[in-house]
Structures are given as C-alpha cells and as structure tokens.
C-alpha atoms as one frame of an Amber mdcrd trajectory, in Angstrom:
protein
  13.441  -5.603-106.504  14.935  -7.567-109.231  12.528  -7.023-112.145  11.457
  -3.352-112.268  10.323  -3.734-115.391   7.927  -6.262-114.751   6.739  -4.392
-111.904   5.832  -1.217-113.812   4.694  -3.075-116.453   2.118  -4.513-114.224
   1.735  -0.996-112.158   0.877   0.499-116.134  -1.829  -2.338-116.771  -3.877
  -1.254-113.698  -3.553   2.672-114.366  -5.131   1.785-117.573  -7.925   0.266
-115.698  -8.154   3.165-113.378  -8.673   5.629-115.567  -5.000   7.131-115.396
  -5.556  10.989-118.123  -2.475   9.442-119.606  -4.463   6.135-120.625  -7.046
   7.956-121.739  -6.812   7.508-125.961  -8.188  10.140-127.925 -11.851  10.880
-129.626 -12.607  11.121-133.216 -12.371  14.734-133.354  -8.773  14.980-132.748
  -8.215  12.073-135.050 -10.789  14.050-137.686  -8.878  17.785-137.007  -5.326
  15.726-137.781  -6.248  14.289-140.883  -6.831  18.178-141.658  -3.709  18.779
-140.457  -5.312  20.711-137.205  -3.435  19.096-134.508  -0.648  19.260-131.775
   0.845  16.564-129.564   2.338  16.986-125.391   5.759  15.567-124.398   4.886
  16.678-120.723   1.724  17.883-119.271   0.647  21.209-120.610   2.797  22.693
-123.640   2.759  21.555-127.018   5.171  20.184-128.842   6.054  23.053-131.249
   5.156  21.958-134.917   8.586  23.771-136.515   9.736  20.697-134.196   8.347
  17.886-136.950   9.530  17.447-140.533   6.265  17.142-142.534   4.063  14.298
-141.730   3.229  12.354-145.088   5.203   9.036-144.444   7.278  10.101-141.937
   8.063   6.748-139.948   7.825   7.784-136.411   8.788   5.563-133.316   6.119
   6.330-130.317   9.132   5.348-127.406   7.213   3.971-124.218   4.646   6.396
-125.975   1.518   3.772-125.194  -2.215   5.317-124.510  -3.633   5.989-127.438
  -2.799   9.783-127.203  -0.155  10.807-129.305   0.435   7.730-132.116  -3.251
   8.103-133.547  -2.960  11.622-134.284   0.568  10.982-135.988  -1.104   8.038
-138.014  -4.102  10.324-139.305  -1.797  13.278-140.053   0.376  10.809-142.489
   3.087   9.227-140.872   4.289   5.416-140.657   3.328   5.073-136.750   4.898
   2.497-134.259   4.022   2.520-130.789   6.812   0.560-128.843   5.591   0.424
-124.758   6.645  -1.630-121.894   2.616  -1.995-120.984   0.352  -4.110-123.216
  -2.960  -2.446-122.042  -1.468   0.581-123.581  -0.575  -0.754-126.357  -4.201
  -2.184-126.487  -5.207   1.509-126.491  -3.406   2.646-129.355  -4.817  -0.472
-131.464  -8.398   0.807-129.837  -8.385   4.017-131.248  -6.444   2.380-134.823
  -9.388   0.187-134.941 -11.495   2.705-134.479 -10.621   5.217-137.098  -9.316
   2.914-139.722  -5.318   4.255-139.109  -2.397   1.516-140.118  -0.298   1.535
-136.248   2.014  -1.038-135.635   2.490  -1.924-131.847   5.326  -3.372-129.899
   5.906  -4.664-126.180   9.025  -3.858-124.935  12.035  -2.438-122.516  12.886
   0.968-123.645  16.190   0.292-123.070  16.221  -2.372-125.907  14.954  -1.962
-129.134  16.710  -4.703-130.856  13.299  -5.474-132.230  14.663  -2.517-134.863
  17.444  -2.555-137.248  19.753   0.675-137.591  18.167   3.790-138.789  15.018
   2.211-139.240  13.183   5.627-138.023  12.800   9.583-139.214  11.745  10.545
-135.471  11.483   9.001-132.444   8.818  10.812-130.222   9.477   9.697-126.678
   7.018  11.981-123.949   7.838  12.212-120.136   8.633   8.095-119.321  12.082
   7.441-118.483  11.010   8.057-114.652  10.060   4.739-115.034  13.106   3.011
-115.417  16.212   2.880-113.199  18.724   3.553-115.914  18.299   6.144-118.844
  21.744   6.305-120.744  20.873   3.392-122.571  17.424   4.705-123.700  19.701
   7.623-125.678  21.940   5.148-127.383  19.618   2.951-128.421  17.062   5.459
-129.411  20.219   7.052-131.635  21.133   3.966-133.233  17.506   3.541-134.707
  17.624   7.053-135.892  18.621   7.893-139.507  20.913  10.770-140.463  19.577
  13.907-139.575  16.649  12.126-137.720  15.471  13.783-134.447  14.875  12.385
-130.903  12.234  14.758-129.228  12.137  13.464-125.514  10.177  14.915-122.453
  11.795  14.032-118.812  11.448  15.261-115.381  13.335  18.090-113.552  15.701
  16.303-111.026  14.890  18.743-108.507  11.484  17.099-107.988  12.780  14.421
-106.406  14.621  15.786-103.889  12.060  17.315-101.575  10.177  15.083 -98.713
   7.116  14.353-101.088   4.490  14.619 -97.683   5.965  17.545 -96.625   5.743
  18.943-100.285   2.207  18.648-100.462   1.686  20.307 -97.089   3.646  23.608
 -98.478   7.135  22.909 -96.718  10.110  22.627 -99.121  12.188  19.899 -96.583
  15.149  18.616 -98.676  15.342  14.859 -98.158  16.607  12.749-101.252  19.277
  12.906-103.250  19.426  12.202-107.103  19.830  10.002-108.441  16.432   8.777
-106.430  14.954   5.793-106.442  11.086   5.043-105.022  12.319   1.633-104.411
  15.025   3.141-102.016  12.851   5.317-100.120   9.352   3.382 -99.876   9.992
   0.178-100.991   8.136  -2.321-103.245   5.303  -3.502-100.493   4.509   0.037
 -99.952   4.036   1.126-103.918   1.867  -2.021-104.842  -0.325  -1.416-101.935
  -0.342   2.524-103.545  -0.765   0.673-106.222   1.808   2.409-108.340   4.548
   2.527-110.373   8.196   3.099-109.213   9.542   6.380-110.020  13.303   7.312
-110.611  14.842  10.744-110.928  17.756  10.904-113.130  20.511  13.386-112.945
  20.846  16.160-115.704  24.291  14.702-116.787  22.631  11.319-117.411  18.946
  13.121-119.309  21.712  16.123-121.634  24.726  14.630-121.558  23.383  10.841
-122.470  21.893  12.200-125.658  24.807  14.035-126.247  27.132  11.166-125.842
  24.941   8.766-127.826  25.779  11.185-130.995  22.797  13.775-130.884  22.860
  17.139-131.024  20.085  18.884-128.868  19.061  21.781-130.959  15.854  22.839
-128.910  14.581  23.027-125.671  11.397  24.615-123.534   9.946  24.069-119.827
   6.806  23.183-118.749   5.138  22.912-114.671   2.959  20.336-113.376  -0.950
  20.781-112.846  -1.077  19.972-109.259   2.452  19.945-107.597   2.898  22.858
-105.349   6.750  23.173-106.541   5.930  23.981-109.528   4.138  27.433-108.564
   8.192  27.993-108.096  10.317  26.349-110.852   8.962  24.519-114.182   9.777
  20.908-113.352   9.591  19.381-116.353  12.130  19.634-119.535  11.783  18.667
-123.568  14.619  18.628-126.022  14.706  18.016-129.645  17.693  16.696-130.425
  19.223  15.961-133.977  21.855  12.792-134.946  24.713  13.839-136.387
C-alpha cells in the first residue's frame, strides 16, 4: 500500500455510515450537563479521563488530535474552551460540526494527517487531547513531535494508545480462547492480511507500535509524562487478563 492514509481515511468515512459507537456524536444532555460543568470525556474505551487532568475550561484552546465523532470536542466547546477538531476523516469531522450546529457551540474543524499539523503555528494550543488513534497510522514518533511543537509552555498532551501486546496474539485464535503468539511488534495489518482482505472487511488498517516508540517518543519530543492509568477492552477476551490499553498526560517542558 502506498497511501495508508487515504485508505483509512476512506475505511473512517464508511464506519461513520455504519454506525461505528465511536461515530456516534453526542445528545443534548451531555452537551446541557457540560455547560454545567457536569461532564467527563474517554481517551480509551471505559475510564474517564480524570478531571485533575484539565486546567480549567473557560478559553482553554484545546486541539481534538484525530479526535473526529462528535464525542469529545462538543462537550469541551460547551464547558468553555476554544475547540479544534483536527481528523484525517471528513465524515467525522462532519459530526463534530453536526452536533456544533446543533447546540449553537463555536468548533473549528480541520482535515488532516496527524503526523502534520503545519496547518498550526508553534504553541498555538493549551492541550492537545488526542484519544486511542495512532493504531491508525504506520508511524507514531512524528505524531509526539509535532503534537509538542504546537504545545505552549507548560501545555499538556493527554494521549490514549494501545497495549503492544494486543497485537501479538493470532487474532482467530484469540477469539476462540487460545493465546497462540504469532506477530511481532511492531505489526502491521497490511503485513499480515493485506489490503484486498481489509476493504472486503471493510476496515481500517491497524498498527501496533512498540512502547519505546508510544513513552519514549513523547519523551524525546520534550514532554514530560506526569500521569498514567490502564484501561481493558469491552469485548476482547485478553483483556479478562491484562488491561490493554494505556493513557498518559504528559507536560512540555
């Protein structure tokens, strides 16, 4: 594959048709309990974000990183903050504007590559919010560097990823209840199905990124990580073992 951007881009468009839960935007009484200040946000599937993990609100400019859906930018917008929603798929985009639309909230939307966001100057941002995404993409350390250089001061990066050691089992096999180690990480879908076989599964490619690359790339792109909790998948029968997925909140210096 040459363009796996286009190709999830694509992939996203469709899940939004289908119904993906992480295309579904949210209803008016979220959007009515954050504008009381009643509200929480997920950077993977189940936990919530902790709220000692945001500064206050009030025009707090906030970059939603590949953070389409219409999920977590509205409530940010109602609870105060200067909301843009930069995503690589433009019918989530389109559900961010829905909900904007909807509830009279001010969000500015961008398409984009997460690994580029010269569509930003320097420190243009007090937080970048960036939930469970970079599976997406084949390359991650750039995502860190460029999500740092957007940062101001003292700013914070609070990113959700996948465990590595999801990727490593036989994916059939894990489904049936049999733990049969078969891929290394890094892992790449495109390695081990190939393209023909995700569009007619008619999803996107998935890559599983090493530790070094998801810890040591924020560190190395000038962040401190300062906080960290675990969460498990709903439905995947390795995580009734191990929590397989990971958040950090991570501060530039």
């Amino acid at each position: 594959m040459t363009d796996i951007r286009a190709f999830n881009r694509d992939a996203w468009d469709r899940q939004v048709q289908g119904g993906n839960q992480w295309t579904v935007p949210v209803g008016p009484e979220s959007i009515a309990r954050a504008r009381a200040d009643d509200w929480s946000v997920l950077l993977t599937e189940n936990v919530p974000v902790p709220r000692e993990w945001f500064p206050p609100m009030r025009g707090l400019r906030i970059l939603g990183l590949a953070c389409g859906g219409g999920q977590q930018g509205p409530i940010f917008a109602a609870a105060g903050a200067q909301v843009t929603i930069f995503d690589n798929s433009p019918a989530q985009l389109a559900r961010d504007r829905e909900v904007a639309a909807r509830e009279g909230l001010d969000i500015r939307t961008v398409e984009g590559d997460m690994r580029d966001l010269s569509a930003f100057a320097d420190e243009s941002f007090d937080l970048v919010f960036h939930p469970v995404s970079n599976l997406f993409i084949h390359e991650i350390r750039p995502v860190w560097r460029e999500a740092a250089r957007v940062l101001r001061q003292g700013g914070a990066l609070l990113a959700g990823f996948m465990q590595p050691i999801v990727y490593i089992f036989d994916f059939e096999e894990l489904d049936k209840g049999n733990f049969l180690v078969r891929h290394t990480i890094p892992y790449s879908d495109i390695e081990v199905y190939g393209e023909e076989k995700l569009r007619a599964e008619d999803r996107p490619a998935e890559f599983g990124h090493s530790l070094s690359d998801q810890l040591a790339g924020q560190t190395e792109a000038g962040l401190a990580i300062v906080g960290v909790y675990e969460d498990h998948h709903a439905d995947l029968v390795l995580s009734r073992h191990i929590p397989t997925y990971l958040a950090t909140r991570a501060v530039k210096l």
